[in-house]
C-alpha positions as CSV (number, residue, x, y, z in Angstrom):
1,X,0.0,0.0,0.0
2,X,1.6,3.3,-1.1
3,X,0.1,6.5,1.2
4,X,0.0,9.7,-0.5
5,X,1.3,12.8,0.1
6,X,0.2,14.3,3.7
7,X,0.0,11.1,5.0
8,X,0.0,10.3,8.4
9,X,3.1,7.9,7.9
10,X,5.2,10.4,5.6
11,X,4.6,13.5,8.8
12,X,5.5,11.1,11.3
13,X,7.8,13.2,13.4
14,X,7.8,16.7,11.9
15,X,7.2,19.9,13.6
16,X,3.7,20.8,10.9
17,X,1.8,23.5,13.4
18,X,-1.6,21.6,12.0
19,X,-0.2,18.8,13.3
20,X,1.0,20.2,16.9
21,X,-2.2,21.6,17.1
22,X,-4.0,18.4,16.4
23,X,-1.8,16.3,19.0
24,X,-3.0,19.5,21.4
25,X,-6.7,19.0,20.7
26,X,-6.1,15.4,21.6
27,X,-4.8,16.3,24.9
28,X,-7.5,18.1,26.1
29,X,-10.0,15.7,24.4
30,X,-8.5,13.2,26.5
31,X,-8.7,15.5,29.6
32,X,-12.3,16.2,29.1
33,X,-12.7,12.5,28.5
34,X,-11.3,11.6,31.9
35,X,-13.6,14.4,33.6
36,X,-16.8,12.9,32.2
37,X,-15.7,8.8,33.0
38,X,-15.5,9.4,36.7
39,X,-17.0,12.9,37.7
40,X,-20.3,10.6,38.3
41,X,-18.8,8.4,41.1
42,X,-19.1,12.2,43.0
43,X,-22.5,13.0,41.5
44,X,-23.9,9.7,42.2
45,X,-22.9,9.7,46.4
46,X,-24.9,13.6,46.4
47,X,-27.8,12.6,44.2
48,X,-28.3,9.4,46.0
49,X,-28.3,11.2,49.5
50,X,-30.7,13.9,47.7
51,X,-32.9,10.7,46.2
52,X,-32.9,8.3,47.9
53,X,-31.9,9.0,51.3
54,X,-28.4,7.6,51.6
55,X,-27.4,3.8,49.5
56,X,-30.8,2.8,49.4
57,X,-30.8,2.4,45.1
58,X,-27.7,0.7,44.3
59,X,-29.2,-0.5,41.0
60,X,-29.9,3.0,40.0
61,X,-26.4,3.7,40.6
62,X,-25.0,1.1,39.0
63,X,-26.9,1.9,35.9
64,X,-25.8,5.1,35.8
65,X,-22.1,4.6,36.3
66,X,-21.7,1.5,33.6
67,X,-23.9,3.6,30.8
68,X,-20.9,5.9,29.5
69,X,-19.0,2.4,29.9
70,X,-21.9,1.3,27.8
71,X,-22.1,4.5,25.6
72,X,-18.1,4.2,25.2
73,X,-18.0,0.6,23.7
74,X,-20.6,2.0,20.8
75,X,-18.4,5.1,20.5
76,X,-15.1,3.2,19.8
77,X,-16.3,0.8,17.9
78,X,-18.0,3.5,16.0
79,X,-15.5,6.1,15.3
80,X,-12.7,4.1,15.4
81,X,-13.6,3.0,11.9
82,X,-15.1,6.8,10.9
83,X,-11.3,7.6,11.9
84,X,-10.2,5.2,9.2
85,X,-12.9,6.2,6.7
86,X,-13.5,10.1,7.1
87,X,-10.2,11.2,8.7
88,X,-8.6,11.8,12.3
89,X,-9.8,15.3,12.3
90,X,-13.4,15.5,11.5
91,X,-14.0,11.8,13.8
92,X,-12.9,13.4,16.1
93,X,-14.9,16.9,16.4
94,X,-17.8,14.8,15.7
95,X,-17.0,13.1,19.3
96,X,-17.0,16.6,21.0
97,X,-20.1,17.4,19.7
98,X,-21.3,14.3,21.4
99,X,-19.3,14.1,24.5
100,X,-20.6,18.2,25.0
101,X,-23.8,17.6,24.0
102,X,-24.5,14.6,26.7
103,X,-22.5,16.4,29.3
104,X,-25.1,19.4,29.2
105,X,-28.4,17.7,29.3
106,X,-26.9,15.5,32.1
107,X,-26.7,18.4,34.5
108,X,-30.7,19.1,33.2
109,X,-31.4,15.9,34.8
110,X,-35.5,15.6,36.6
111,X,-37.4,12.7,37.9
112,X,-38.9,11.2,35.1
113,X,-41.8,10.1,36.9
114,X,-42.8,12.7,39.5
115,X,-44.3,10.1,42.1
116,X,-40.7,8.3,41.5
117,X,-37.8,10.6,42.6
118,X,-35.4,7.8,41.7
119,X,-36.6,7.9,38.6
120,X,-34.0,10.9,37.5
121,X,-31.3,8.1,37.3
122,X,-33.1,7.0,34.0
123,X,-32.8,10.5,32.3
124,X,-28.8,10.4,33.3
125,X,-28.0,7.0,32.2
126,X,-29.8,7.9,29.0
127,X,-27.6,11.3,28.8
128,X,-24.4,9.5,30.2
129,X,-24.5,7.1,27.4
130,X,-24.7,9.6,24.6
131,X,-22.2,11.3,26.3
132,X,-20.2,7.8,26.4
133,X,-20.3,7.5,22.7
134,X,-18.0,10.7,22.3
135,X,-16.2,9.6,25.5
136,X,-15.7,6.4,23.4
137,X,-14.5,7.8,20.1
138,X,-11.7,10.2,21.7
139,X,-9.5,7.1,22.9
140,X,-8.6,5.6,19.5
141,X,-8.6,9.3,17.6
142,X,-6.7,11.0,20.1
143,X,-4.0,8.1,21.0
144,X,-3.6,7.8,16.6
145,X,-3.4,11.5,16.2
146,X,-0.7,11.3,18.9
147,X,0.7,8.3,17.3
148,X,1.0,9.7,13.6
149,X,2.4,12.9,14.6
150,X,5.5,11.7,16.2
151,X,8.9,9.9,15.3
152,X,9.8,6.6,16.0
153,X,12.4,8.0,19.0
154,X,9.9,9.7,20.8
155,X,6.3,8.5,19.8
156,X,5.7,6.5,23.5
157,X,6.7,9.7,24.9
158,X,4.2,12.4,22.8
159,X,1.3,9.4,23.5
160,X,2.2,9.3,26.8
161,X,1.9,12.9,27.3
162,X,-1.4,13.2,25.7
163,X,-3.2,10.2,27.8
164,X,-1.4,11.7,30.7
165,X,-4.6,14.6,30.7
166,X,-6.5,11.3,32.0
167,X,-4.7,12.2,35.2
168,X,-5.3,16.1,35.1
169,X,-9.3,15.4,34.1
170,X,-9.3,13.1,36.8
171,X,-7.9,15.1,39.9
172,X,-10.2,18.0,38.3
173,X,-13.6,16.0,39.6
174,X,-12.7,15.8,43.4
175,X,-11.4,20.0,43.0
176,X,-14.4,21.0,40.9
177,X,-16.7,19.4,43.2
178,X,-15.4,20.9,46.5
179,X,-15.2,24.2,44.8
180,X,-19.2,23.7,43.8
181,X,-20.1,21.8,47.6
182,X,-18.1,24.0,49.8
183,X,-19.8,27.3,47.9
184,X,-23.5,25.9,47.0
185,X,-23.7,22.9,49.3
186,X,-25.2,19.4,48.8
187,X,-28.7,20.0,50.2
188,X,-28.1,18.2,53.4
189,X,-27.7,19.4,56.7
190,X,-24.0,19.5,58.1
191,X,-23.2,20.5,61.6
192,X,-19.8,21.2,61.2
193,X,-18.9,21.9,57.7
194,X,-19.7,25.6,56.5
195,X,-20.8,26.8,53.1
196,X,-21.7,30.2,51.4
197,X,-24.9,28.6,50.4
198,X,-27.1,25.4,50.4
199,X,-29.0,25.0,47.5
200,X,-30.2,21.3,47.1
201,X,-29.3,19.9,43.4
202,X,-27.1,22.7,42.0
203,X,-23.9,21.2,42.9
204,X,-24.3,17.8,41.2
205,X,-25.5,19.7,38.0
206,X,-22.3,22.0,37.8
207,X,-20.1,19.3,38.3
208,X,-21.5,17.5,35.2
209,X,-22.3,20.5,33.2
210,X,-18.4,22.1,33.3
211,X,-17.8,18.4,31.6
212,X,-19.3,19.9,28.5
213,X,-16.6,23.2,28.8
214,X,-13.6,21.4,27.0
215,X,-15.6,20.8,24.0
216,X,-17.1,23.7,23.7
217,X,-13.9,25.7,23.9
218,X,-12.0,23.4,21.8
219,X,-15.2,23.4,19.0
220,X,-13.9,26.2,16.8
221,X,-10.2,25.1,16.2
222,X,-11.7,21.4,15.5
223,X,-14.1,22.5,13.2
224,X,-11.0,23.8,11.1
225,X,-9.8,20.6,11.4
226,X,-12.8,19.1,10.3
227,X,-13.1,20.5,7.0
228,X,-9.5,18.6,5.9
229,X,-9.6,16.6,2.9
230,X,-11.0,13.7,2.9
231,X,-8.6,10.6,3.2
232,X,-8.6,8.1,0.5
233,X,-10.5,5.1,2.1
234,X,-10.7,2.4,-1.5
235,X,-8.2,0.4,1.1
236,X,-9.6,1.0,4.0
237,X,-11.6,-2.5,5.2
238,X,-14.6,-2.9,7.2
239,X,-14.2,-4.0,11.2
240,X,-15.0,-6.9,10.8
241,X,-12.8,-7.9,7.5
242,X,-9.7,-6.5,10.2
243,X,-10.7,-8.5,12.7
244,X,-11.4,-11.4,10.3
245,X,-7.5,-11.1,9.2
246,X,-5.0,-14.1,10.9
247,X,-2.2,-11.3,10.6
248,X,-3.7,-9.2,13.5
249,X,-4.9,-11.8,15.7
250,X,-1.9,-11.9,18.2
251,X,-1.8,-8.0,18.6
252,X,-5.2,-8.0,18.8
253,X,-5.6,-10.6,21.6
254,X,-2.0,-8.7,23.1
255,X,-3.6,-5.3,23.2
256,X,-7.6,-5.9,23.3
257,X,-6.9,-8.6,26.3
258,X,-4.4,-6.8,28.1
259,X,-6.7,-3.3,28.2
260,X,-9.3,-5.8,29.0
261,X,-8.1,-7.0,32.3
262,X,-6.4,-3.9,33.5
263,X,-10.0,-2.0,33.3
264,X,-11.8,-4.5,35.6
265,X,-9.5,-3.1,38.1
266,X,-9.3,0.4,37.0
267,X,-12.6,1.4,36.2
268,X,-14.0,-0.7,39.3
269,X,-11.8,0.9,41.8
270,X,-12.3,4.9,40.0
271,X,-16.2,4.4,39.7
272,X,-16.7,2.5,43.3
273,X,-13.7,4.4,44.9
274,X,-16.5,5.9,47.4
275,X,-17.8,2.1,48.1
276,X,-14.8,0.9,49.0
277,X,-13.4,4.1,51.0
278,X,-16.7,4.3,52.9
279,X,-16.0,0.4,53.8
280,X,-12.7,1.3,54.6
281,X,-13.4,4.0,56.5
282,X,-16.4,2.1,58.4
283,X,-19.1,4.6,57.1
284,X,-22.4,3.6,57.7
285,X,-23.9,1.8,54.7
286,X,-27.2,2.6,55.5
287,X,-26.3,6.7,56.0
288,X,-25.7,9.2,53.7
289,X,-22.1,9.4,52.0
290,X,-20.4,12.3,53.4
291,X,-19.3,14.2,50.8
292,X,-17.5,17.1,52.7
293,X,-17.2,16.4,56.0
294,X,-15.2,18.0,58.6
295,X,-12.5,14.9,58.8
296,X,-10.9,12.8,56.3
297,X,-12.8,9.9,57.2
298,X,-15.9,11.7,56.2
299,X,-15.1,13.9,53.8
300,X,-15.4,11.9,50.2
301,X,-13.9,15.2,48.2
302,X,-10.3,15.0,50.0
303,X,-10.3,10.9,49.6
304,X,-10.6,11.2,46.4
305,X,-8.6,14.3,45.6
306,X,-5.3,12.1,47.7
307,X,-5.8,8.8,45.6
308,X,-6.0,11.3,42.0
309,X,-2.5,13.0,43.9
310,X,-0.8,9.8,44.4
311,X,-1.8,8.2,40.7
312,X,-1.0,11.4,38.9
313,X,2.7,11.1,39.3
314,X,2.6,7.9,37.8
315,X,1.5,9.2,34.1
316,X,4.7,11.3,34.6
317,X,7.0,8.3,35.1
318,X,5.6,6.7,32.3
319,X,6.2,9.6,30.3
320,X,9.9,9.7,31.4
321,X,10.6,6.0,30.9
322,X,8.4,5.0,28.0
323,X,10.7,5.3,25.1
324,X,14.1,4.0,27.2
325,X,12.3,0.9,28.9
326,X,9.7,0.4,26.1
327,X,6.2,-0.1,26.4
328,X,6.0,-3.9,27.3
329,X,8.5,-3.8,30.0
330,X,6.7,-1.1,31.6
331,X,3.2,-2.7,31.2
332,X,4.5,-6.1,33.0
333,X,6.1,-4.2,35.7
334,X,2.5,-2.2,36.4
335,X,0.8,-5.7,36.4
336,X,3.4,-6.8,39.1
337,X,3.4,-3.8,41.7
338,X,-0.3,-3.8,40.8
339,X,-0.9,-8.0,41.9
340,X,1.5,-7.4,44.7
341,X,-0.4,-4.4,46.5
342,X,-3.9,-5.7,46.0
343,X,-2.6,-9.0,47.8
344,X,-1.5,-7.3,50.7
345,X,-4.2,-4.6,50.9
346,X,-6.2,-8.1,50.7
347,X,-4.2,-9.4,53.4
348,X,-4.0,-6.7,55.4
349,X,-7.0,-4.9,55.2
350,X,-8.1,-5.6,58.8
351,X,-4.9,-4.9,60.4
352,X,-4.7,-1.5,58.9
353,X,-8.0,-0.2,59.3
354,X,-6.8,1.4,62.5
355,X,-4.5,3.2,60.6
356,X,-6.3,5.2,57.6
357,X,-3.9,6.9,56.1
358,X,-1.6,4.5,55.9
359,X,-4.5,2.4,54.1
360,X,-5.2,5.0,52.0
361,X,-1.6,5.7,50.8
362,X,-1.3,2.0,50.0
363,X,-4.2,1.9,47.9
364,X,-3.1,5.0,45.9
365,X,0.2,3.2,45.2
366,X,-2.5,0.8,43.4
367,X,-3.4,4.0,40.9
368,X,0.1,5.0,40.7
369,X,1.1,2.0,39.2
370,X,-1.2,1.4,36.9
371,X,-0.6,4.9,35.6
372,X,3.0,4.0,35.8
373,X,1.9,0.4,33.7
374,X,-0.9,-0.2,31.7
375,X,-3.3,2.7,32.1
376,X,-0.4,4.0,30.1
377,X,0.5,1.4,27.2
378,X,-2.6,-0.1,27.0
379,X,-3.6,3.2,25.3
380,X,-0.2,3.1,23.4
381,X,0.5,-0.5,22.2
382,X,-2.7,-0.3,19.3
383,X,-1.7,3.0,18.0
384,X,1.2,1.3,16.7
385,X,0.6,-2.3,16.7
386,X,-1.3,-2.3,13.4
387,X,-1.2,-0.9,9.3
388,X,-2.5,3.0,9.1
389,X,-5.5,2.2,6.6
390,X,-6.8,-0.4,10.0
391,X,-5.2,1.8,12.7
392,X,-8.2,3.3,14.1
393,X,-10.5,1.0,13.7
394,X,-8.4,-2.2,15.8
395,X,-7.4,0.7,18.4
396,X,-11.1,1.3,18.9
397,X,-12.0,-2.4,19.2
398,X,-9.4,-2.8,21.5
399,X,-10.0,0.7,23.3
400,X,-13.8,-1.4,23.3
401,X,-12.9,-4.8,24.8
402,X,-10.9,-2.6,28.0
403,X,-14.7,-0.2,28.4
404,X,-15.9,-4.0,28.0
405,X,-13.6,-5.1,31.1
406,X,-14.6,-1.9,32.7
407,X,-18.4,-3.0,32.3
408,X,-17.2,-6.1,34.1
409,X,-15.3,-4.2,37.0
410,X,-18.1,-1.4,37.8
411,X,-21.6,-3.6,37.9
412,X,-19.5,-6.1,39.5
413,X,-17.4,-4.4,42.6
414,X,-20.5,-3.0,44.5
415,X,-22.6,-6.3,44.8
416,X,-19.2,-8.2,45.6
417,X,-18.3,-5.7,48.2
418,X,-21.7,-6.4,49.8
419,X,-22.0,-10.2,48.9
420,X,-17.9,-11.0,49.8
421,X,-16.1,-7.8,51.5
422,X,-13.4,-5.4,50.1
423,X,-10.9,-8.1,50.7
424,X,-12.0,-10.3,48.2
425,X,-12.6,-7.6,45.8
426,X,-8.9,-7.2,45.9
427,X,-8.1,-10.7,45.3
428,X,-9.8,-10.7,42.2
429,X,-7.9,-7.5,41.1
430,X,-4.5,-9.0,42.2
431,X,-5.9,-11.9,40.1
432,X,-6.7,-9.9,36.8
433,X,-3.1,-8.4,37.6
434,X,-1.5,-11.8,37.2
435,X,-3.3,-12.9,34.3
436,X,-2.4,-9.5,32.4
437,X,1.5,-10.1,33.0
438,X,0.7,-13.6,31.1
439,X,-0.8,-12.0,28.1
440,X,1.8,-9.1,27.8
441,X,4.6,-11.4,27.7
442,X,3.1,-13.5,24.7
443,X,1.1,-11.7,22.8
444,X,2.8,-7.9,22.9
445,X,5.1,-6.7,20.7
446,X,7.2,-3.9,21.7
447,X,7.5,-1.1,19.0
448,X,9.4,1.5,20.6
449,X,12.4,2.7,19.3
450,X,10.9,1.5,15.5
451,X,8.4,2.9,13.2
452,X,4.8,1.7,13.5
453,X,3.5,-1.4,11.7
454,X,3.5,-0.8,8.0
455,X,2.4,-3.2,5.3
456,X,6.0,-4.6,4.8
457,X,5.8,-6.2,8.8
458,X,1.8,-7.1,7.6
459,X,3.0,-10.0,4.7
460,X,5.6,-11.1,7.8
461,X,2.9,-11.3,10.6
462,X,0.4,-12.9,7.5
463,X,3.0,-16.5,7.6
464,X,1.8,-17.2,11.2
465,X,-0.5,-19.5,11.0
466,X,-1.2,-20.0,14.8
467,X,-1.4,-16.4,16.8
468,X,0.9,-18.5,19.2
469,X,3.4,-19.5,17.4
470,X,6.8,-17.8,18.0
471,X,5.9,-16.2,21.1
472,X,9.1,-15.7,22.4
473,X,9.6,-13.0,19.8
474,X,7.1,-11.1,21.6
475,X,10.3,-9.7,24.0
476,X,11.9,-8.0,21.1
């Protein structure tokens, strides 16, 4: 396959302004898509004190958190092949338009059924899923983008650097909503905690509406962006003719099952972070969530504002290292320190509860790491794993199998923390841990330091006939 002029392959690596301001737009795509994942696992602990009383609808909840999952498969799957077929640029605008779009009628949110209060969950997991399609589509666009603009000597560093607003969009929720609780309240009474105001419902809404903000400030430079030339797509096959292809199998199962397993743990410790902090802090179950509380142990905000402290650095470090230690190295060594602290927060979870800080620095470690490991390459390894005229479309089914694992981790983690305990809940995240060092170690290939797969490596890969076979080249 020969790629014309102003391909994405020919400007790896140069210093185009179009380009730098397309691997800018990515950054804060990715920022805002952060924001918008996780800002509900705030939202849902005030709405569910202001509609139900305190945990008395986990079903609601859990609907509402897993519908952007829900929202983000479609949205992957979606415009990771409109990437391919209508070009980087105008793919991705189109998943700002979505992504602001659902994060403004979120914060609109009313009872559906007036008799029902609970009922407003339905109107937000309908709004959080069309929101989750744009959430969706960013992850393949903006980790290609990143990709495409960079050379082969510092490509896992650029990527790195643009997923690495995942950690800024996430320590954003916890400061955003103590900016909006501590000035408008949460509605509920609080005998030590002071506020300008208490006005019951406006805090939740700001707090999902200034999700919509990136979007619409980045709108105007994307819609130049947008009205690119269309890219040649006479080559460019379907999803499922990709998928159907023996060449990409072993990739495919390398990144797809890798992203898979790391976002049981991920997205089920970010989404139920106030589940298992309340356990761990011995909150009453059947009480209210205190949201900004005088103390640590009762202040949700600062818990969650420490554990997005602690994981931040670790996007950093991955930055720093990823083009000297190379993506699969750092992945297995995330997977490690990730099994190893799980086990002993699993362990040890009684023994420390006496001793919260020291708890919850340990289970930050668990966020720093897999910042540090495969929060990191997971996003990485697909961007340059496959041929450009499939690029987008096999990183948005694999971005799709890990929202998929996500799925998994955040309807699963709340009726296992009531059926089993936190500790057990760790064990199965040490568990996913161990079985995602097994599938780096066969089935990744580690690119850095080369250029991206081109269709000379495709008729090499095309001789395997089993996705197994020669697995030890895998460590090259």
């Amino acid at each position: 396959m020969e790629f014309g002029p102003g391909s994405p392959e020919e400007t790896a690596g140069s210093t185009d302004p179009k380009q730098m301001r397309a691997t800018i737009i990515a950054a804060i795509s990715n920022l805002s898509t952060a924001y918008n994942l996780v800002n509900v696992n705030l939202t849902n602990e005030i709405m569910e004190n202001e509609f139900c009383n305190g945990a008395h609808c986990n079903a609601s909840i859990a609907a509402t958190s897993t519908a952007c999952l829900a929202g983000a498969i479609f949205g992957q799957l979606t415009f990771g092949y409109v990437g391919d077929w209508l070009g980087r640029g105008p793919a991705l605008y189109l998943t700002m338009v979505m992504s602001t779009t659902g994060a403004l009628v979120s914060a609109f949110a009313v009872p559906l059924n007036p008799r029902d209060p609970t009922s407003v969950f339905i109107f937000l997991s309908i709004a959080r899923f069309i929101l989750g399609i744009g959430v969706g589509g960013v992850y393949p666009l903006a980790a290609t983008v990143a990709a495409e603009g960079s050379s082969s000597s510092n490509r896992g560093r650029s990527v790195a650097l643009v997923f690495s607003m995942q950690g800024v969009g996430q320590l954003l929720v916890p400061v955003v909503g103590m900016i909006c609780l501590y000035t408008f309240g949460d509605g509920m009474e609080h005998e030590k905690t002071k506020t300008v105001m208490n006005v019951k419902g406006l805090s939740w809404r700001l707090i999902l509406g200034l999700g919509a903000l990136p979007g619409i400030l980045l709108m105007p430079f994307q819609r130049a962006d947008s009205q690119a030339a269309r890219p040649d797509t006479s080559q460019a096959p379907s999803m499922l003719q990709a998928l159907s292809n023996r060449a990409y199998w072993r990739s495919i199962l390398g990144c797809a099952g890798g992203w898979f397993l790391f976002d049981i743990t991920f997205y089920g410790n970010s989404l139920f972070a106030p589940a298992i902090l309340q356990d761990v802090f011995h909150v009453d179950t059947g009480s209210s969530t205190p949201v900004i509380g005088s103390k640590l142990q009762n202040n949700l905000c600062w818990q969650l504002a420490i554990l997005a402290l602690l994981g931040l650095p670790g996007y950093y470090v991955s930055v720093c290292f990823m083009d000297r230690l190379g993506r699969k190295n750092i992945q297995i060594q995330g997977f490690g320190m990730m099994a190893m602290l799980y086990t002993i927060l699993a362990a040890f979870l009684d023994g420390m509860e006496d001793l919260p800080a020291l708890l919850l620095f340990v289970y930050g470690l668990t966020y720093f790491f897999s910042n540090f490991g495969p929060n990191s390459t997971t996003f990485i390894l697909p961007s340059e794993s496959f041929p450009q005229h499939v690029r987008s479309s096999l990183n948005g089914f694999c971005a799709a199998m890990g929202k998929t694992g996500a799925v998994v981790g955040s309807s699963m983690f709340k009726p296992l923390i009531t059926a089993a305990g936190t500790s057990f809940v760790f064990i199965c995240c040490a568990v996913c841990a161990l079985l995602g060092i097994i599938v780096t170690i066969f089935c990744v290939d580690d690119r850095h330091g080369q250029d991206m797969m081109g269709e000379s490596e495709e008729s090499l890969s095309q001789s395997r006939e089993d996705p197994f076979i020669e697995a030890s080249d895998c460590s090259r």
